[in-house]
C-alpha positions, 0 to 999 in steps of 0.5 A, spaced: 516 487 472 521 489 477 517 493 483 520 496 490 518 496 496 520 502 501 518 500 508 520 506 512 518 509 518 514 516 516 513 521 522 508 528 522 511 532 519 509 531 511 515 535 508 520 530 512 517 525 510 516 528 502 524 528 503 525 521 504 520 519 499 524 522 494 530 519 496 528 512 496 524 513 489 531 514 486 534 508 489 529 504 485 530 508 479 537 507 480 535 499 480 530 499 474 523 498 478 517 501 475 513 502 480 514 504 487 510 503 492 510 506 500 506 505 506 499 508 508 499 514 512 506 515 508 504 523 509 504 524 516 503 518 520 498 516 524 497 518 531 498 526 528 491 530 527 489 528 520 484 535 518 489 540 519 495 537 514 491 533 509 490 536 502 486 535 496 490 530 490 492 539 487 495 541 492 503 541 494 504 534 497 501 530 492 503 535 487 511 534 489 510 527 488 508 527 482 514 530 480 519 526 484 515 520 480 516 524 473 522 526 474 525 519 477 521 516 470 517 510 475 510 510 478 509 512 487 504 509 491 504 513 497 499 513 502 497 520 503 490 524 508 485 529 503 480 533 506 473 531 506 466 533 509 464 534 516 472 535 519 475 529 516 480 527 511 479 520 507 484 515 507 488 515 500 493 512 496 496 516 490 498 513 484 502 517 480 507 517 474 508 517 467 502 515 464 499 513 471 494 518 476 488 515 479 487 515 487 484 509 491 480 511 497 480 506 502 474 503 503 474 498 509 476 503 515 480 500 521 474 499 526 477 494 531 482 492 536 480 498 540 482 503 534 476 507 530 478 509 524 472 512 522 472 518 528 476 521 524 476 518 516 471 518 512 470 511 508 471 510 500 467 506 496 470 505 489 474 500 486 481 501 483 486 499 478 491 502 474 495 500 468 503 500 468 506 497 462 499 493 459 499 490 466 493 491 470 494 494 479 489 494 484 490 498 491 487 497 497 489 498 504 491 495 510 484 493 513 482 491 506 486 485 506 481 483 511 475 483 505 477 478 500 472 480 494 475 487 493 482 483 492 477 479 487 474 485 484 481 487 482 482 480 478 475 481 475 478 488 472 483 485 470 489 486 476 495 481 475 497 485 481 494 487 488 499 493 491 497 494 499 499 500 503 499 499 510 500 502 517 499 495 520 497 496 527 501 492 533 499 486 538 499 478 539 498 475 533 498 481 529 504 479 525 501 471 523 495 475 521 499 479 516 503 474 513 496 470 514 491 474 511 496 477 504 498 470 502 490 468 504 489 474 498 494 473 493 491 465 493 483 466 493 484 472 487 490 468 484 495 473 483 501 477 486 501 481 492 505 487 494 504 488 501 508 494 503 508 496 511 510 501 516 516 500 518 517 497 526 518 505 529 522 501 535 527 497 530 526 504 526 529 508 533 523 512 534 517 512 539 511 509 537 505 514 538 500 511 544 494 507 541 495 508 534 497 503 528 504 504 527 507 499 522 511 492 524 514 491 518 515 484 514 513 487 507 512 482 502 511 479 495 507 474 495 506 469 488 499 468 486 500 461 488 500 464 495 508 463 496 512 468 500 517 470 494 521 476 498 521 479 504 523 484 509 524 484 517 522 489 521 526 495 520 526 500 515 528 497 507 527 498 501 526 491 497 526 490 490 523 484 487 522 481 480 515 479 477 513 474 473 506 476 471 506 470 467 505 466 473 498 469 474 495 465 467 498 458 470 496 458 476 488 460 474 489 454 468 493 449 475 487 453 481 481 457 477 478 459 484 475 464 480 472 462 474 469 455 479 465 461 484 458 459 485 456 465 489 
């Protein structure tokens, strides 16, 4: 399965960034890819005021991103804000394309590093999976790939391949936990990875917004066997990359962590 990786730099404005969205799913049609994949918050970026741009799964954001998919004959994830009750908005990726709609609501919510998340997001809570092509894709989202079981529950579904959205949030030792923790993943549920984060706003030519996750690039696909198979630098790009989902059964019979767990 050949898949694409937009690492961009998104903006507050929804409709700029819808435009950009656009423009790279062609890019990836025009190479072959079935599947691309945007970051968290590829709406509008965080450190915007969330409740008053969000809009549910019908309304015109999501609904131009199915037809960009449509049109480009490939599925979008893209990271976009619904409403939900009490003023906030939920945290979504949208999957959509030929034969693909389903939406993930992240479920672990970025309480950490002195940014709360759940001020203003409200907290998923169910699994998800895809089919593209008889293969079967898992969501998750940034601070997910902090919770090994849920990228378990994506094997246990069937999932050959996890695709994490992320606005991955600046500081010392954050891009060794990034690169740590999506090999960590991809190895402990033995399969591939497609980690795909905000581009750096400096390397991007912007300002990145004060005390908010922002992105730091370095988006990846990762093997089941933990390898590092491709990967962007900081900057904005849009990475292709070819996977053998064959693998995945080889590296289960060589390391069946899964079929050996005791709890």
């Amino acid at each position: 399965m050949r898949i694409a990786l937009s690492q961009i730099t998104t903006g507050p404005d929804p409709a700029r960034n819808l435009a950009v969205v656009r423009e790279q799913t062609r890019r990836a049609a025009d190479a072959g890819a079935r599947l691309i994949a945007f970051p968290e918050a590829a709406m509008a970026c965080f450190g915007t005021r969330l409740a008053p741009l969000a809009e549910p799964l019908d309304g015109p954001w999501a609904t131009e991103v199915r037809r960009i998919a449509e049109e480009a004959g490939l599925v979008v994830v893209a990271g976009m804000f619904t409403p939900a009750p009490g003023g906030k908005v939920t945290n979504t990726l949208l999957a959509t394309g030929p034969g693909v709609e389903a939406a993930y609501d992240k479920i672990h919510l970025y309480d950490a590093f002195g940014f709360t998340e759940s001020t203003t997001v409200a907290a998923g809570s169910e699994v998800v999976t895809i089919e593209l092509d008889g293969v079967g894709i898992g969501l998750a989202t940034c601070y997910d790939v902090r919770f090994p079981e849920l990228f378990r529950a994506h094997a246990d579904a069937g999932a050959l391949l996890t695709v994490l959205p992320a606005s991955w949030g600046d500081g010392p030792g954050k891009r060794d936990q990034w690169e740590l923790l999506t090999r960590a993943r991809a190895l402990d549920a033995t399969l591939w990875v497609a980690a795909v984060d905000q581009a750096d706003p400096v390397a991007s030519g912007h300002e990145p917004p004060p005390r908010t996750p922002a992105g730091i690039g370095y988006s990846a696909v990762i093997g089941p066997d933990g390898t590092v198979r491709s990967r962007l630098e900081a900057g904005p790009g849009l990475l292709i990359a070819d996977l053998d989902l064959a693998e995945v059964a080889a590296v289960r019979r060589s390391v069946p962590v899964l079929a050996n767990r005791r709890l």
